[in-house]
N, C-alpha and C positions, 0 to 999 in steps of 0.2 A: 510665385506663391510657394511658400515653405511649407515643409512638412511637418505634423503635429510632433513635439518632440516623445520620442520614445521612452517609457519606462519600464527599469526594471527591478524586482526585488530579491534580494540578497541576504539568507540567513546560512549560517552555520552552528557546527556542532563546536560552540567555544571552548567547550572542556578539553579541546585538545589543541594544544600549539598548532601544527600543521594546516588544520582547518580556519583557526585565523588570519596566518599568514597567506593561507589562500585566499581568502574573505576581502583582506584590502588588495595582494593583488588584481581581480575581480574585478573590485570598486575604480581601482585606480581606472584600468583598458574601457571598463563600460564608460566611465566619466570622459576617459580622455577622444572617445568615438562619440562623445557629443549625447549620451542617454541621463537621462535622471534615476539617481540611484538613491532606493529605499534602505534604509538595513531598519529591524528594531529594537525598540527604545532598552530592551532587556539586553540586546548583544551590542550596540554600539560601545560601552564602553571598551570592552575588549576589542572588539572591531578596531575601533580610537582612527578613522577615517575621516579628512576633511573631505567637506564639497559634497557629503549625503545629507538626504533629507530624512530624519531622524522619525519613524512612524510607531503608534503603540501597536502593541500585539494583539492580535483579533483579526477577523476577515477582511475588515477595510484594510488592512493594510494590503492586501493585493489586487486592490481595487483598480482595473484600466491598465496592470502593469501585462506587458508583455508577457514575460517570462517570471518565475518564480524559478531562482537559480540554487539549489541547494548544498552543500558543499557539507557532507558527512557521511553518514552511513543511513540503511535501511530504516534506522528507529526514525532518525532526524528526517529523513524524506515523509515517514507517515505524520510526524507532525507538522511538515509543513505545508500536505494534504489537507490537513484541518481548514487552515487557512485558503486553500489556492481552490479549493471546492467550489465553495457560494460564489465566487469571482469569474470562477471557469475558466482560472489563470493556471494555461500548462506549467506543469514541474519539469526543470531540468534537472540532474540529483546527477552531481559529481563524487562518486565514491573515494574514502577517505576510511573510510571500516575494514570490513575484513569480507564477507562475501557482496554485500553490496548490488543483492540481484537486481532492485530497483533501477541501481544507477543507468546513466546514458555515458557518463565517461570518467576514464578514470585521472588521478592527478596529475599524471604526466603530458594528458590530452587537454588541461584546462586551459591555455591559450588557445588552444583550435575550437574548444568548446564557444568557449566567447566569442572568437571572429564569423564563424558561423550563424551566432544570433545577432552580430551585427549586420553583417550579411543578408539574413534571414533565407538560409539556406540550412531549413532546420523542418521538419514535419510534428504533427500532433498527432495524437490517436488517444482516442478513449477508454479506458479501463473501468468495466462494468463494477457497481459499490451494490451494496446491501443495506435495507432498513433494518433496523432490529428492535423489536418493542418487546418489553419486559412484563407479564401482567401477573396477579396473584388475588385469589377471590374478587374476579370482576374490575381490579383498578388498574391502574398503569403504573408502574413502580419507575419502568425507565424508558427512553426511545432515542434510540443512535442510530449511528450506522457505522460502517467498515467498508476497511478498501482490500484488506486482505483475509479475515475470518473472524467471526464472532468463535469464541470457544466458552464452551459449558465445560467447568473442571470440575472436581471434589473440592472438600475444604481439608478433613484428617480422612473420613473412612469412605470406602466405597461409594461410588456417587449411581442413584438408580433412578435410572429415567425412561421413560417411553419416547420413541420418536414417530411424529405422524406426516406424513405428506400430502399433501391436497385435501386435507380435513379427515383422515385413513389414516388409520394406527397401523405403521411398520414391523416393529420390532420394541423388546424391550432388553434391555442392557444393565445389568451390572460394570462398574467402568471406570478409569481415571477420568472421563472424561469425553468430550463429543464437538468436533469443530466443525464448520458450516462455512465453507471456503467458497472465493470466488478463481475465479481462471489464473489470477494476477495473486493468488492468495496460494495456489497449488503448490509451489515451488517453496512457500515458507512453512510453516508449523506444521500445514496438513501433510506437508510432504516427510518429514519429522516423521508423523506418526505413522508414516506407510500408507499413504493416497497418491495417486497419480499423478502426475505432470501433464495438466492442462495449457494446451496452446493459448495465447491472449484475445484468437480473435475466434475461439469456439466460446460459443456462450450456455453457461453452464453453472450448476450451482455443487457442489461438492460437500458429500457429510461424511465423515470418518468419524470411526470409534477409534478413541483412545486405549488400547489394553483393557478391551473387553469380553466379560466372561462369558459368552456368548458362541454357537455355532454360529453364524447366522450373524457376521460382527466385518465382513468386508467393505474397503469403500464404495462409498456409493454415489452416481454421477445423474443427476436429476435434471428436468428442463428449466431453463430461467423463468417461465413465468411460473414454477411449483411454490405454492405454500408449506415452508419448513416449520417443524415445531417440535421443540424440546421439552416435555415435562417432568419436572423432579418430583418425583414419585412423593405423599404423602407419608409421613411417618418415617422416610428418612431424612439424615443431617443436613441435606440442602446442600447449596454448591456459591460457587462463584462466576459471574460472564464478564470475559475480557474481550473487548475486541479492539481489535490487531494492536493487542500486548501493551497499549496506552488507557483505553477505560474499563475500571470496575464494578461491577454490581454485584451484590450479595444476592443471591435466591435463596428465598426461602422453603421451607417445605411444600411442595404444590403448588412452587411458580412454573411457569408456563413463557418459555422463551419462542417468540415469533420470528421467523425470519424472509425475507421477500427481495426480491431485484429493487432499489431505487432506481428513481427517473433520476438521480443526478451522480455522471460520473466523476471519474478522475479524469485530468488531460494528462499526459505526459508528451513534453516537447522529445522527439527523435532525431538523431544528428545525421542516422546512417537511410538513406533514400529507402522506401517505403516498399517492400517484395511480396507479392500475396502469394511465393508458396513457403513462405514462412523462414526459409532461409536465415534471414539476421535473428531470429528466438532460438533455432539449430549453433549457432556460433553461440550469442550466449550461453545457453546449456553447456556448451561442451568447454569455455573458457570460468565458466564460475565455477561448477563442478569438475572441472581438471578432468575430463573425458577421456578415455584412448580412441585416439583413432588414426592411429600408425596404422601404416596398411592399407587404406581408403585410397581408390584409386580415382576414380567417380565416374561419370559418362564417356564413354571414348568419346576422342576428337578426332575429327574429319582434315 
């Protein structure tokens, strides 16, 4: 009796040469180790790979595949989050950009990357995501979610908002701005603005003011199950919500941005064996941000 055949899906960031040529490399090794290979119907031409099965763009396309293999940078891996979410199809994301913290490997490893998930000598772990619901005089204007921060900006002038936690008004702020990060979110925007570097497997919600005029305006590290909420103060210009730098919404004067733990996370496929004292997050750190750590001697050895 045979094995059900394996699938897997295949997008990159076509705007760049490299990422294509990676793309049908990819196509060709999954093909030629016997998997059905997805690309879609938006990048095949550039792809231009015989022997895939040619899918339109939407969730079904990661529907039953193994892996969701991504070959670009940060932005391309959050959108091909969109996709591999409702599926609960891990992301593998071969860096091709420039800091590329998402990724699991970089170009030079992309034949090990693949033999491994042929293999399947690869781990999963889950990265905690965020609802985010938009409301303004009683309606729902918007409802998303995020894998790395929803953020409330200004639009031209100062943006003034109140922030509350568990239905309790915190603080109010004058500000560029107020991001609402998750652990996997720490290391991008909110880290920008001067928040903290949260480990992946502490579960936590993060709110940072943007360049706030405020005493009273440091990060701030809340419990997962906390009820976040951003209000744009009435009678001022209202703001904009981006989250994680792909969807926008307009707020209007006196919207009122909700923020909460989703039940449904991200997977991310892992190439490097799985260490609970966080070891391989310590390596990244110190390889994406160019670390010093000349001098490190570590544990004596016996």
């Amino acid at each position: 009796m045979t094995d059900t055949k394996r699938t897997v899906l295949i997008t990159a960031h076509t705007g760049r040469a490299p990422a294509v040529d990676s793309a049908r490399l990819v196509v060709e090794r999954f093909l030629d180790a016997g998997f059905t290979v997805r690309v879609m119907q938006q990048e095949a031409e550039e792809i231009d790979a015989a022997g895939v099965d040619v899918v339109p763009m939407g969730p079904a396309a990661a529907e039953d595949a193994e892996v969701l293999m991504v070959l670009g940078g940060d932005g391309t891996l959050l959108r091909a989050a969109e996709l591999a979410r409702p599926a609960r199809t891990p992301l593998l994301g071969v860096n091709l950009g420039h800091v590329g913290f998402l990724a699991e490997a970089e170009m030079s490893g992309l034949g090990e990357a693949v033999d491994r998930v042929v293999a399947r000598r690869y781990a999963v772990e889950e990265r905690m995501t965020i609802d985010v619901t938009v409301r303004a005089h009683g309606e729902v204007l918007a409802s998303t979610w995020a894998l790395n921060e929803a953020s409330v900006e200004k639009r031209d002038r100062i943006l003034e908002v109140v922030a509350e936690i568990d239905g309790r008004p915190l603080s109010r702020w004058g500000c560029d701005g107020v991001i609402c990060a998750t652990p996997t979110g720490s290391t991008a925007y909110a880290f920008s603005a001067g928040g903290p570097v949260v480990w992946p497997e502490v579960e936590a919600l993060l709110l940072v003011p943007n360049s706030a005029h405020a005493l009273f305006a440091r990060p701030i590290v809340v419990s997962p199950r906390s009820a976040v909420a951003l209000e744009v103060l009435p009678g001022t210009p209202g703001g904009v919500l981006w989250c994680d730098g792909r969807r926008r919404f307009d707020l209007p004067p006196g919207a009122r941005v909700e923020v909460r733990r989703a039940s449904l996370p991200v997977r991310l496929a892992r190439l490097h064996d799985v260490d609970t004292t966080g070891a391989p997050f310590t390596d990244r750190l110190v390889a994406k941000f160019d670390l010093p750590v000349q001098g490190w001697r570590g544990r004596a050895r016996r």
